[in-house]
N, C-alpha and C positions, 0 to 999 in steps of 0.2 A: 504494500500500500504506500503510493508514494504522493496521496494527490488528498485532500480533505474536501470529499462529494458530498457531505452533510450540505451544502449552498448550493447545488449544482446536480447533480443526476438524482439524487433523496430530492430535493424541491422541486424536480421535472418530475418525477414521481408522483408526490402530493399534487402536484399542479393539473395533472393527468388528468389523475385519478378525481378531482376535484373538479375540471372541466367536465368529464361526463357523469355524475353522480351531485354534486353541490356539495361533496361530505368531504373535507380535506383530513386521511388520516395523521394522526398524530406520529410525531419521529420512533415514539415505544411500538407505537403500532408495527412500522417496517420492521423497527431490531425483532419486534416476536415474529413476524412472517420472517425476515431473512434466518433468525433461529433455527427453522425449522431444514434448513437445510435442502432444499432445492428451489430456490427464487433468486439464484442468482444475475438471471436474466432480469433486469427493469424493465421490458414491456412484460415481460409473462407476469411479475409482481405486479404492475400495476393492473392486467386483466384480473389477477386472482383476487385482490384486493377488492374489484369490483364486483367482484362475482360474489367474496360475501358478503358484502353490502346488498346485496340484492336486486342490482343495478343491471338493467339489459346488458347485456355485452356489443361492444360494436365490434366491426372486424378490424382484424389486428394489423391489417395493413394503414388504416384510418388511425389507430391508436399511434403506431408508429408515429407516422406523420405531424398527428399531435404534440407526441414527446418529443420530439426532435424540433419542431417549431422551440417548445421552453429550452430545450438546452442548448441548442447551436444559434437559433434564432435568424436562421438561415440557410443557405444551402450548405449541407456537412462536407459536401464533395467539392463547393467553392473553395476560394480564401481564406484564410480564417481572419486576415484580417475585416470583414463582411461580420464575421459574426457577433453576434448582439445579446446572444441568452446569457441562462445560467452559468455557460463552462465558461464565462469571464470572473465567477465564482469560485475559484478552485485553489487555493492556498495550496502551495506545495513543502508535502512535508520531508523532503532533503533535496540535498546540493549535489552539484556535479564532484565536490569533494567525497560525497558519502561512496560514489564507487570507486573513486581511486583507493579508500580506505578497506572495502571490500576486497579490491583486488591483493592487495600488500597481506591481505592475512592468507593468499594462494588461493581464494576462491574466483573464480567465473560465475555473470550474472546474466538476469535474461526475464523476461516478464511472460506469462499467462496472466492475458485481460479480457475482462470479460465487457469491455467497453470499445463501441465502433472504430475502426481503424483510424480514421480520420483525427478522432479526439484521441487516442491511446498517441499515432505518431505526432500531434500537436504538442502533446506535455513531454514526450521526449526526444526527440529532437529539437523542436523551436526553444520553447523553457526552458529544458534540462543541459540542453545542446550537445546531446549522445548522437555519434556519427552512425550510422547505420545500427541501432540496437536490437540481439534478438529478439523478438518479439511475436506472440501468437495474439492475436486479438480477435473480435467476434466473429465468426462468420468462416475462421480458420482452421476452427476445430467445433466439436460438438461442447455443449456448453456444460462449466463445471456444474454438479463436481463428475458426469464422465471425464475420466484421466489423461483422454488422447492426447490434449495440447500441452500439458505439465511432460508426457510421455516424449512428444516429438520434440519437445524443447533438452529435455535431458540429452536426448539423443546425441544433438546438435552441439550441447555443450560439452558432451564426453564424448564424443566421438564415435559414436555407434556401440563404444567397446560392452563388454560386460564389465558389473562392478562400479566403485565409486557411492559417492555421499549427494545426494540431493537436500538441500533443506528449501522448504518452499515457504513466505510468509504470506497470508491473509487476514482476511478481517472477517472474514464469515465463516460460520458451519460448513457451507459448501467448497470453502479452500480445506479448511480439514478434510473433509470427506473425500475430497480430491489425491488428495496426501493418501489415504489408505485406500483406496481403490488404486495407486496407481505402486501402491504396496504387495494389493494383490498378484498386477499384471506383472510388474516386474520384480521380482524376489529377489534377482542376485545384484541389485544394488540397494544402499542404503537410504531410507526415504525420514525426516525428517518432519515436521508440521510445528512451525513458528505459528503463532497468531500473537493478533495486536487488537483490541480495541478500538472501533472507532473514534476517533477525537472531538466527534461532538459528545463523547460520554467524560462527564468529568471526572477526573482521576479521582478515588478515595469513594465517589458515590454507590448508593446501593444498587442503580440503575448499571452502572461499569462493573461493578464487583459479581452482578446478577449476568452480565454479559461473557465478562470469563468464565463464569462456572460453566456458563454452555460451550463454550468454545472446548475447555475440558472435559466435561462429560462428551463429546464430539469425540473427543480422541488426542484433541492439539499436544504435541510433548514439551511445548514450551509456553509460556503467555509472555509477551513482551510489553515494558509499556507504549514504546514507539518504537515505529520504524527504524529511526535513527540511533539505536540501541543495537543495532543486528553487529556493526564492524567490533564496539567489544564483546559481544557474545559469541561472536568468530576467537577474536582473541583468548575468551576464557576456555573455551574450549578445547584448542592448541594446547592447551597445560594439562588438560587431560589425560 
């Protein structure tokens, strides 16, 4: 997680969800639907969302449309500088220093996004200004937590071989879930499951504290409190 969508795809969400229904749910509302571990898709949450509301469904090619009107606020395959929504909303939560720190501790890095190409290569490449970064984003793989794109991504970074350490971090049930299903597919390397809290959960609350334990009871082998915590938990690790 490198990007804080609590202002930006969660409020394209609500906004959705709230243009067709009148009912904007609340931010606990999404953490207990993304809880649950398979909504990691924002149009399919936002259809389910309406569905129990009890709100006609429109078709999901019209919902899209919708969503994407709040978040890019424009054409997603234009310019970004054109766009006008939400994703001018996106506080980034590290620096192009955090992967050189990654790198120095001997790891290789790489993203599973479950967010439109256009916006995943905007925050890294334009923002982050990563030259060519691996990258699986929507539409590239089947959506987590199936394991293909965590899968093809490993691949790529090991080199096909057998063997080797993955550590993957997320912020939802379904990046966990992703972690052990792709635990299952490939056994003879080491699979890993970081998780972080979203940052709109404030640290010490019982609403964050209620969020980790999902993430744990999920399976997560580690809870971090930020992203930016990963290069000394590489470090501590190494002493191992």
């Amino acid at each position: 997680m490198i990007r804080d969508v609590s202002g930006s795809y969660r409020r394209a969400l609500q906004a959705t969800v709230e243009h067709y229904s009148g009912w904007r749910p609340a931010p606990s509302c999404i953490d207990d639907l993304k809880g649950e571990g398979r909504w990691n898709n924002d149009w399919d949450a936002s259809l389910e969302l309406l569905r129990r509301h009890g709100t006609p469904l429109p078709e999901r090619s019209a919902l899209i449309d919708v969503f994407s009107g709040f978040y890019f606020g424009a054409d997603p395959d234009g310019e970004p500088s054109t766009w006008t929504g939400y994703i001018g909303d996106e506080p980034l939560l590290v620096n192009p220093a955090f992967f050189t720190a990654v790198e120095q501790q001997g790891w290789g890095w790489g993203f599973v996004s479950g967010a439109e190409p256009p916006s995943a290569r905007f925050v890294l490449e334009q923002r982050l200004g990563l030259n060519n970064p691996p990258l699986i984003a929507m539409g590239d793989a089947a959506d987590k937590p199936d394991p293909s794109g965590l899968l093809r991504l490993s691949d790529s970074l090991l080199n096909s071989e057998s063997g080797g350490t993955v550590a993957y971090l997320g912020d939802t049930v379904a990046d966990v879930k992703t972690v052990l299903n792709a635990r299952q597919s490939r056994p003879d390397r080491q699979w890993i499951s970081l998780a972080v809290p979203p940052p709109h959960l404030r640290p010490g609350s019982g609403e964050r504290l209620a969020y980790e334990q999902q993430l744990r009871a999920a399976g997560s082998d580690h809870i971090l409190q930020s992203t930016a915590a990963i290069p000394q938990w590489l470090k501590e690790r190494a002493k191992i």
